[in-house]
C-alpha positions in Angstrom: -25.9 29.7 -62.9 -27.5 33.0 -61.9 -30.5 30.6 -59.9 -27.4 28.3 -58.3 -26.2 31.4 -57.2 -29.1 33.2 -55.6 -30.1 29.7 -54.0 -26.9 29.4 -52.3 -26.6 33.0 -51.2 -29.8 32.5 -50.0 -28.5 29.2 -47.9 -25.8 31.6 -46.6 -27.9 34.2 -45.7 -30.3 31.7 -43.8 -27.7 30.1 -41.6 -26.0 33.6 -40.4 -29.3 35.0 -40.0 -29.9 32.6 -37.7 -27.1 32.7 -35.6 -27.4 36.6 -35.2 -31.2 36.6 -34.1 -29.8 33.6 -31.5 -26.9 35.7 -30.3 -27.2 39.1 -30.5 -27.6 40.6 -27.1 -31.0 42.7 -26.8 -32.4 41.7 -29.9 -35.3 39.8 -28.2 -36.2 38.0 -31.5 -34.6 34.6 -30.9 -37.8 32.8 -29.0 -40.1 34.7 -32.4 -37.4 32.7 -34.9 -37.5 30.0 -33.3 -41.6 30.1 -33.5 -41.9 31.4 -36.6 -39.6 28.3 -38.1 -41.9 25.9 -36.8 -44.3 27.6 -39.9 -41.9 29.5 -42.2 -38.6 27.6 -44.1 -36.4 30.3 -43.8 -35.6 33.6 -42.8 -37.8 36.7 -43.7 -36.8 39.4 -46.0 -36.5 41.8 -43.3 -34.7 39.8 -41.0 -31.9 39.6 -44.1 -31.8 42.8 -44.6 -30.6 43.5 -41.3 -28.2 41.1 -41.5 -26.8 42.7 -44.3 -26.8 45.9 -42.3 -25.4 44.6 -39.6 -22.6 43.2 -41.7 -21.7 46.0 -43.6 -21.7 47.7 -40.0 -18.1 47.5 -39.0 -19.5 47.9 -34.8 -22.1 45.4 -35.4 -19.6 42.6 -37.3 -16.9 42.7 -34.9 -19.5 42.6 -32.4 -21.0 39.3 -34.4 -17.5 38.0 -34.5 -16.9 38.4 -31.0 -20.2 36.6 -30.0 -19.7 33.7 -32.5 -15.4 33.0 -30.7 -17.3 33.1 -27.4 -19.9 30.2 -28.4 -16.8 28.8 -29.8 -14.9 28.5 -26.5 -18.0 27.7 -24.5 -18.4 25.1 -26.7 -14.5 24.2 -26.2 -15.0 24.3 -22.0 -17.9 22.3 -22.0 -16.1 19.4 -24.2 -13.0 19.7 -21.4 -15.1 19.9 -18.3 -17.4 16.9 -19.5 -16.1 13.4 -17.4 -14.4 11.0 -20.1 -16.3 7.5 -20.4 -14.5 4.1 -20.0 -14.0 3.4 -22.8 -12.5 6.8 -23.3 -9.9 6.6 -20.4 -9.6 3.0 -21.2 -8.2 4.3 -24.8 -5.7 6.9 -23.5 -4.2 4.6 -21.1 -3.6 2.3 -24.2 -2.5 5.2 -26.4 0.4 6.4 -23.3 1.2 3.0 -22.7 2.0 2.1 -26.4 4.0 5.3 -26.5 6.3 4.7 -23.7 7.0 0.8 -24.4 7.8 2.4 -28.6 10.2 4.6 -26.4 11.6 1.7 -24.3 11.9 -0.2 -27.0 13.7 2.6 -29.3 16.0 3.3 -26.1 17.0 -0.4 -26.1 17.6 -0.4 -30.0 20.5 2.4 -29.4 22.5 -0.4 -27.8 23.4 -1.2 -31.2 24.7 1.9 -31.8 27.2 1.9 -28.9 29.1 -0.5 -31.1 29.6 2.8 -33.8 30.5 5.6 -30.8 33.3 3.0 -29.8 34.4 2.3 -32.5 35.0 6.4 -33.6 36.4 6.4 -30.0 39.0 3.8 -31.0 40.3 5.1 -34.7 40.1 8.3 -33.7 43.6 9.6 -32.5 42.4 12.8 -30.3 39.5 10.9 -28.8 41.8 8.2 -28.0 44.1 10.9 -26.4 41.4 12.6 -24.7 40.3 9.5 -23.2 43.5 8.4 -21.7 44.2 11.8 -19.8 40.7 11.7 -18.8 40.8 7.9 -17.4 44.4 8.7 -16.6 43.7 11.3 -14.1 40.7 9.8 -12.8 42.8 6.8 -12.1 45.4 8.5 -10.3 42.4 10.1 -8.0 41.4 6.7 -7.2 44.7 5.0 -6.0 45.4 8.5 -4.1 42.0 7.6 -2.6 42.2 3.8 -2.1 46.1 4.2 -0.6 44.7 7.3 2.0 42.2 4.6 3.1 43.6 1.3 3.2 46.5 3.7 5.6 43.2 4.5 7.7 42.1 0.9 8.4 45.2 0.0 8.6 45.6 2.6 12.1 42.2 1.3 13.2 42.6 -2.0 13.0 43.7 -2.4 16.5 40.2 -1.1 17.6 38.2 -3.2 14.8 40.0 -6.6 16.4 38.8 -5.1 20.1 35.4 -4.5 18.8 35.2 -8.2 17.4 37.0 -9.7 20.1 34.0 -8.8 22.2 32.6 -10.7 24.9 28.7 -11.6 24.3 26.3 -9.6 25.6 22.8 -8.1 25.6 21.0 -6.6 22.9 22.4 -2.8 23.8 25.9 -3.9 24.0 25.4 -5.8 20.8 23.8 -2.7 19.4 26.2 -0.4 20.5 29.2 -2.8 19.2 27.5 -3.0 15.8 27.5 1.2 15.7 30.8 2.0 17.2 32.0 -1.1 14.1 29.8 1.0 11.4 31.5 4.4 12.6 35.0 2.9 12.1 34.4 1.6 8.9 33.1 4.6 7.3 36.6 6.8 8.6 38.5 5.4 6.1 35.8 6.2 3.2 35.7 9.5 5.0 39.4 9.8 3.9 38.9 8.3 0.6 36.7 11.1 -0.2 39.0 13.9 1.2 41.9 12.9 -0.6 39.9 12.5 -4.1 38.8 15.7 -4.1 41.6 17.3 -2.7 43.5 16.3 -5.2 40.6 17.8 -7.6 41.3 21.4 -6.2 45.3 20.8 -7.6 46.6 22.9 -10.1 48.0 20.6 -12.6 45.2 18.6 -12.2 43.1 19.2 -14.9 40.2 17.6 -17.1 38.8 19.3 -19.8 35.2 18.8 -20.6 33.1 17.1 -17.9 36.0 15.1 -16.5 35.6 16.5 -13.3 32.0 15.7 -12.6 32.7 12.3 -14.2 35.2 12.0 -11.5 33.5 13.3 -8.8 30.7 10.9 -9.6 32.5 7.9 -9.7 34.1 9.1 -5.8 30.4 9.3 -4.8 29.7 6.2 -6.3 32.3 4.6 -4.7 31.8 6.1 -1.6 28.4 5.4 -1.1 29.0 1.6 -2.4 31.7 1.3 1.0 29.7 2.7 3.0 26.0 0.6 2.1 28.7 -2.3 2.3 29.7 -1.3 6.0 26.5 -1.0 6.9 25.5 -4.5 5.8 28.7 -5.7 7.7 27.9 -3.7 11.0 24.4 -5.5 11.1 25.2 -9.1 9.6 28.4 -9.1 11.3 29.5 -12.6 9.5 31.5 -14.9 11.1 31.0 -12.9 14.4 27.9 -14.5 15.9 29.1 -13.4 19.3 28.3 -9.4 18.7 25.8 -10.4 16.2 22.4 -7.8 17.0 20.1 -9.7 14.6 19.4 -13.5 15.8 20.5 -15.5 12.7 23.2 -18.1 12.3 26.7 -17.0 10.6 25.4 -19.0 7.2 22.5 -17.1 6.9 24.6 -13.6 8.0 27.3 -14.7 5.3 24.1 -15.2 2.8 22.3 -12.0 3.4 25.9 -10.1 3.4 26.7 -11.3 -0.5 23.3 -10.7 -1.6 23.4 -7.2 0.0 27.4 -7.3 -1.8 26.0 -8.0 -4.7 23.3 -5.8 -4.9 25.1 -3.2 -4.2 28.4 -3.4 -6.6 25.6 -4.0 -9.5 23.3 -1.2 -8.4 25.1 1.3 -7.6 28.2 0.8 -9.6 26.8 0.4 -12.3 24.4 3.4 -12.3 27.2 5.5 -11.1 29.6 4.4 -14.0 27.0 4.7 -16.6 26.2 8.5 -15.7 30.3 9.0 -15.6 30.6 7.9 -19.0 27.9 9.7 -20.5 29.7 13.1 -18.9 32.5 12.2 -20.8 30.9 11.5 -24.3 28.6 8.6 -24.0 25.8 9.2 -26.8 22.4 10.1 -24.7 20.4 7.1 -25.9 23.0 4.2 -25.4 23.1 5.7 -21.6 19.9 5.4 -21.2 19.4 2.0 -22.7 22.4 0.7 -20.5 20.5 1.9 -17.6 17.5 -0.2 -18.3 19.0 -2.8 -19.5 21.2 -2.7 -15.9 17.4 -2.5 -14.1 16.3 -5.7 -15.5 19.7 -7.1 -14.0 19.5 -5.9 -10.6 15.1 -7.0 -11.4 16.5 -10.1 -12.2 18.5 -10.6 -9.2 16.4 -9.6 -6.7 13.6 -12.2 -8.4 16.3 -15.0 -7.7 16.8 -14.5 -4.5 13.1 -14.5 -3.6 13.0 -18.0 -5.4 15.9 -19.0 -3.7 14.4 -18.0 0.0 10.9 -19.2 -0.7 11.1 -21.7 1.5 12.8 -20.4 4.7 10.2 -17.5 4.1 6.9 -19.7 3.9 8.0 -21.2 7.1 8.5 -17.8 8.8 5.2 -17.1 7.3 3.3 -20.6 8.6 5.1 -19.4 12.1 6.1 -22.0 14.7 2.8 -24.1 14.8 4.0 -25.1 10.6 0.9 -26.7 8.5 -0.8 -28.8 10.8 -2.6 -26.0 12.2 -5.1 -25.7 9.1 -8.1 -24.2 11.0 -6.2 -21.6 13.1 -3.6 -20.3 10.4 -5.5 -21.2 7.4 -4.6 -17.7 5.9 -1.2 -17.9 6.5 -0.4 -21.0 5.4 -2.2 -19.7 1.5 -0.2 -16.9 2.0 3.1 -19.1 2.6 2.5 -21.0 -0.7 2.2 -17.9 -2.8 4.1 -15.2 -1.1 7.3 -15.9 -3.5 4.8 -15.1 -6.7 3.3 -12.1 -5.5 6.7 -10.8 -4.8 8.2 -11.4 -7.8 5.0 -10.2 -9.5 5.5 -6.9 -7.7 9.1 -6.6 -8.9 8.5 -7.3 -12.1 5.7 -4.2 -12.3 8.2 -2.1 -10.3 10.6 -2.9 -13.3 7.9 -1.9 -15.5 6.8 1.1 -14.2 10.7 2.2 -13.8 11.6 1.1 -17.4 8.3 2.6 -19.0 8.8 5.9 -17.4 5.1 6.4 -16.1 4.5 9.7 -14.9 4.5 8.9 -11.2 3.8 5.5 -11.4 7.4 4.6 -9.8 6.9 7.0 -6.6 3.2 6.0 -6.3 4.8 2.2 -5.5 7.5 3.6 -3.7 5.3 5.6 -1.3 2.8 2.6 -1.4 5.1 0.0 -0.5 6.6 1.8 2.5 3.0 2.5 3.8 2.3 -1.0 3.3 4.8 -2.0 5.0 4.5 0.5 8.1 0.6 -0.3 8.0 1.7 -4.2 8.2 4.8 -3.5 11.0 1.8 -1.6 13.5 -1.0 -4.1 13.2 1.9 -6.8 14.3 2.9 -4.5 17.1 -0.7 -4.0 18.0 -2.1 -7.4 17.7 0.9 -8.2 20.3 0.3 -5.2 22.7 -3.2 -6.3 22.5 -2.7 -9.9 23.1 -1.1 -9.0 26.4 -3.7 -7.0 27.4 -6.4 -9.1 26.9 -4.0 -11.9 28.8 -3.8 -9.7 31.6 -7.7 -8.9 31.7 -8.4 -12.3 32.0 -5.9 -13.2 34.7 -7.7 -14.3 37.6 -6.3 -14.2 40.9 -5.9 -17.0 43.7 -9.1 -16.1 45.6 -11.1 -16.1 42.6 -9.7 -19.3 41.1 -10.8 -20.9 45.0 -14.1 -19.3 45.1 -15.0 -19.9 41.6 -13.1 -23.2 40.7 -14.9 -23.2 37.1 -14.1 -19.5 35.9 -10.7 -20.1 35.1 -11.9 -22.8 32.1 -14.5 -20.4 31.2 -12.1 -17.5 30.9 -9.8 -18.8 28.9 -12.1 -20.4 26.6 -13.5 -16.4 26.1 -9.9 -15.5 26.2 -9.2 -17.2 22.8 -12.8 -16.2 21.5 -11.6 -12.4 22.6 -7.8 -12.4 21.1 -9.9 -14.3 17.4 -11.8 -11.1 16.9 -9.4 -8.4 17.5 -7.1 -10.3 15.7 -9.4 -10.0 12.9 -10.5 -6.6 13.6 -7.4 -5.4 13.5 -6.9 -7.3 10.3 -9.6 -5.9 8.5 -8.3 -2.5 9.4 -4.9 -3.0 8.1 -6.6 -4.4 4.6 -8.5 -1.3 4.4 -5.7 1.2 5.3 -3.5 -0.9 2.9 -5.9 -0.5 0.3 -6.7 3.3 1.0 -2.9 3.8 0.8 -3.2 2.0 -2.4 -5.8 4.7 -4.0 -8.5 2.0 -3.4 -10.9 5.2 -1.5 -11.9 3.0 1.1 -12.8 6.0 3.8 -15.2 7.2 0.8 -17.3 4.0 0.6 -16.9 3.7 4.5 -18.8 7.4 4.4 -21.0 6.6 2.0 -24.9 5.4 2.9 -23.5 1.9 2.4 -20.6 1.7 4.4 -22.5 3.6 7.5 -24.7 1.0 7.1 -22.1 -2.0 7.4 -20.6 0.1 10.3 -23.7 0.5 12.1 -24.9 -3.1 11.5 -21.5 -4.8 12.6 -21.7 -2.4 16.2 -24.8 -3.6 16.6 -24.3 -7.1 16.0 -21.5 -7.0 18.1 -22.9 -5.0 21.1 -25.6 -7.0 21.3 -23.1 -10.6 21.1 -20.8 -8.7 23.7 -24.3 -8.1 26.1 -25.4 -11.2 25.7 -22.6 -13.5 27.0 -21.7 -10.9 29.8 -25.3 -11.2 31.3 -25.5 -15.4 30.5 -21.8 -15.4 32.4 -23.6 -12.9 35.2 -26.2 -15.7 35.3 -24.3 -18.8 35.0 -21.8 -17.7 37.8 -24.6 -16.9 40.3 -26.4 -19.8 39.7 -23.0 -21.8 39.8 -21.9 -20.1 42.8 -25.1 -20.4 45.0 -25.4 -23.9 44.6 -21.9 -24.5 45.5 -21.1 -22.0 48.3 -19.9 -23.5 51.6 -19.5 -23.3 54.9 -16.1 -22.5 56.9 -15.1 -26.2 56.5 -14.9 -26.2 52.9 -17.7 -28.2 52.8 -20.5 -27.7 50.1 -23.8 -26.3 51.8 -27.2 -28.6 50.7 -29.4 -26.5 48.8 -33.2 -27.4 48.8 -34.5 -29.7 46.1 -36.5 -26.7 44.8 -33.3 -24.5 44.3 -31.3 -27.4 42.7 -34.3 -28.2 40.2 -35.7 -24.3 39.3 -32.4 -22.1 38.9 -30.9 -24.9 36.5 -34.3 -24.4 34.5 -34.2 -21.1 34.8 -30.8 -21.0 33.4 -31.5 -22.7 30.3 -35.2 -20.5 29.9 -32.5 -17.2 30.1 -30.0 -19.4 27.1 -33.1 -20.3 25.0 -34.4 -16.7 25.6 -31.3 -14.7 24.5 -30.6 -17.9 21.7 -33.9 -16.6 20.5 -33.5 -12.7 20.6 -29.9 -12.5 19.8 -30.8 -14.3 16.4 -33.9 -12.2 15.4 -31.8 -9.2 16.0 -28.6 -10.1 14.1 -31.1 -11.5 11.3 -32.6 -8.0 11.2 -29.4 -6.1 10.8 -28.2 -8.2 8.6 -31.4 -6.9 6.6 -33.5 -10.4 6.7 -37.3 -9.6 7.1 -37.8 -11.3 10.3 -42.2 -10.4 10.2 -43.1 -13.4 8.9 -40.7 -14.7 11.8 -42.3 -13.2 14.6 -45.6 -13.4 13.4 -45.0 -17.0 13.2 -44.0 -17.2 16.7 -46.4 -15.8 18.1 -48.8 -18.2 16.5 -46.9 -21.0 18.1 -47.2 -19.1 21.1 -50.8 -18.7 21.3 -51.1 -22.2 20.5 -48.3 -23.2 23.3 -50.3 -21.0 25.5 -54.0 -22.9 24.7 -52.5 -26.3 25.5 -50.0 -25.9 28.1 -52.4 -24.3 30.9 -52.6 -27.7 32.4 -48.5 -28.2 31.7 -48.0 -24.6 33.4 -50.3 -25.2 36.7 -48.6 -28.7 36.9 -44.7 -26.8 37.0 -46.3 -24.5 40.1 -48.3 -27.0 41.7 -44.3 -29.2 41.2 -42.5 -26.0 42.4 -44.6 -25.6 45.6 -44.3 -28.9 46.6 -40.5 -29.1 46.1 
């Protein structure tokens, strides 16, 4: 026992030993340990008995102490600062995800229990008390409400029948009609609300509890469900296509205005009524499964009605030209055939994100949807703006259509070439903004060695594209127009022989010549070793050059005598 001992007190002593010749500040001993323990097994008898000294020192041990809590918490730091692998983030995402669908799915199991609260709600004699003066004077709030309203329409229903009796007009009358109808609808909700909580302020009305707030909720609920409603009205106008601001037909106004109906009444209703019962005793967890179980409703609703417009949609989408035009709208026409999918793919992970309560996963798709869709709305507008501008660049006016009869063909063949490439400049942008706003870091890889690269390359490319048609049209025109020129008559003035036979040769040297360098020089930014290219041509050249001395003094001896 007594050897046991001394070789374990002896392990002990080793191990602190070494941490306080590592870490004690001044000591100047830790490189010597760590050379002398290359040769020696353990600590000398010296360095132990220090240890003990310092130890039985009550300085030096809370000095010890305090050096071993800082390793500890450097130790600690570096562990929290160091960047988690894959398959670490990879295993937390999995781990919070599992959490919130146990919650989601322990939220939805409390539906049950609503069964129990309503039926302690029923037997009970005060509760069912309780709940009648509390529904009782709600009630009466409501119908104060509703009759303080339906007397307001009733007084402006002489103006409502002048506003729809309308003659049509522009798009600013039909605007303005379409306002001053929104503004008259929402006075009577304006008196709804007045008279609910007017009465609220009365005496010997009185709810105990939360009755109130339940109340005033359902009033703002109400309120705001009139007044999304007269706002669908005021802009769908159905069955008044005369005053009707948006150009659609009155079934499809009628159509949009019961989806938007619908939508709304289920929505906001329901969301509204769910938080006024929970103020008046509905258990926490039934409210908040009844809430998710209303999002996959209203999820589920607004998936049918993309099915059901699928097809007036992918028509929209195709745009006026429909399928035939494969090469021209190829992109549009895949995106007609699965637009309806990705949609309902996007509302399904909305539902998700909402119903699993990631931390702001349902504002990161808000705020990404609405820059999507702003990103989307200005490349439209500018693809249009630019449209026009390019039309009205290549316009060509009555003296240059008579003195150059071929420009106009010319120019609008480079017309449709130009509106192509902005049109897909200006797409590309748009992707990359939509996936920036996305969190795809697309202005990182665009500053990165890469991306400048790409940039660089594609000027290039297209600088030197854009310099070699303008100097082949400066070419082609002069040539076209010299030959052609005439005199006061209108008639075409002869050229000589030699003219008519060298500048057309000349021409097509200058299209074989910029054929030749435009290639090699878009084949070198696109990072193809052209060496072996030149240096091949100019062994064709040497050999063109040896055997075409006769060929070259035959074309001048020709030339001379043309």
């Amino acid at each position: 026992m007594s050897f046991l001992f001394t070789q374990a007190m002896r392990r002990r002593f080793t191990i602190l030993s070494v941490l306080w010749v590592l870490f004690l500040p001044g000591a100047g001993i830790g490189p010597a340990l760590a050379a002398e323990s290359a040769t020696v097994g353990g600590a000398s008898k010296a360095e132990t008995d220090h240890l003990i000294q310092s130890i039985e020192d009550p300085a030096a041990r809370a000095k010890l102490v305090e050096q071993l809590k800082l390793l500890t918490a450097a130790d600690k730091a570096a562990q929290d600062n160091e960047e988690p692998g894959l398959l670490d983030l990879l295993s937390r995402h999995i781990e919070n995800a599992s959490a919130e669908i146990v919650d989601a799915v322990s939220a939805l199991s409390d539906l049950g229990r609503l069964w129990d609260w309503l039926h302690d709600q029923i037997i009970d004699s005060q509760l069912r008390q309780r709940w009648a003066d509390s529904l009782g004077k709600i009630a009466l709030v409501l119908l104060f409400g509703w009759a303080t309203e339906w007397a307001i329409r009733q007084s402006l229903s002489g103006l409502q029948r002048q506003l729809d009796g309308q003659q049509p007009g522009g798009s600013a009358r039909r605007l303005a009609v379409g306002l001053a109808r929104w503004v008259l609808d929402l006075v009577p909700i304006g008196g709804f609300v007045a008279t609910g909580y007017g009465l609220m302020t009365l005496p010997f009305w009185h709810l105990a509890g939360n009755g109130a707030m339940a109340a005033m909720l359902l009033m703002s609920g109400y309120a705001l469900v009139r007044g999304g409603l007269a706002l669908a009205q005021a802009v769908f106008m159905p069955g008044q296509g005369g005053i009707r601001f948006m150009p659609i037909d009155d079934e499809s106004a009628n159509y949009l205005f019961i989806w938007a109906r619908r939508l709304t009444y289920t929505g906001v209703w329901g969301y509204f009524t769910i938080e006024a019962l929970k103020l008046l005793g509905l258990p926490k967890g039934g409210a908040l499964a009844l809430v998710k179980l209303l999002g996959l409703v209203v999820a589920t609703l607004l998936a049918i009605l993309i099915l059901q417009n699928r097809l007036t949609v992918a028509s929209w989408i195709r745009g006026e030209d429909g399928p035939d035009q494969e090469k021209s709208h190829g992109w549009r026409n895949r995106l007609a055939d699965i637009w309806h999918v990705l949609a309902v793919i996007y509302v399904v992970a909305s539902f998700l994100v909402w119903a699993l309560q990631v931390r702001g996963g349902f504002a990161f798709i808000v705020q990404c949807s609405f820059s999507t869709l702003a990103i989307l709305g200005g490349a439209h507008f500018l693809n249009l703006g630019l449209a026009n501008l390019v039309t009205k660049a290549f316009s060509l006016s009555e003296d240059l259509r008579g003195r150059f009869p071929h420009l106009e063909a010319r120019a609008n063949r480079y017309m449709a070439v130009m509106n192509t490439v902005l049109r897909v400049a200006v797409s590309l942008a748009a992707v990359m903004a939509i996936g920036q706003a996305w969190g795809a870091n697309i202005v990182a890889w665009l500053a990165s060695d890469l991306g400048r690269h790409l940039l660089s390359s594609g000027f290039t490319i297209f600088a030197v594209l854009f310099g070699a048609v303008i100097l082949w049209e400066m070419v082609n025109a002069w040539v076209e127009r010299y030959l052609a020129v005439t005199d006061e008559d209108g008639n075409v003035i002869p050229r000589s022989a030699r003219a008519r036979t060298l500048l057309p040769l000349f021409r097509n040297a200058l299209l074989v010549v910029l054929v030749v360098l435009v290639s090699l020089i878009v084949l070198s930014e696109l990072g193809v070793n052209i060496a072996p290219l030149l240096a091949g041509a100019g062994v064709i050249g040497v050999a063109i050059g040896f055997g075409s001395q006769k060929l070259v003094q035959d074309v001048i001896t020709g030339a001379f005598i043309l």
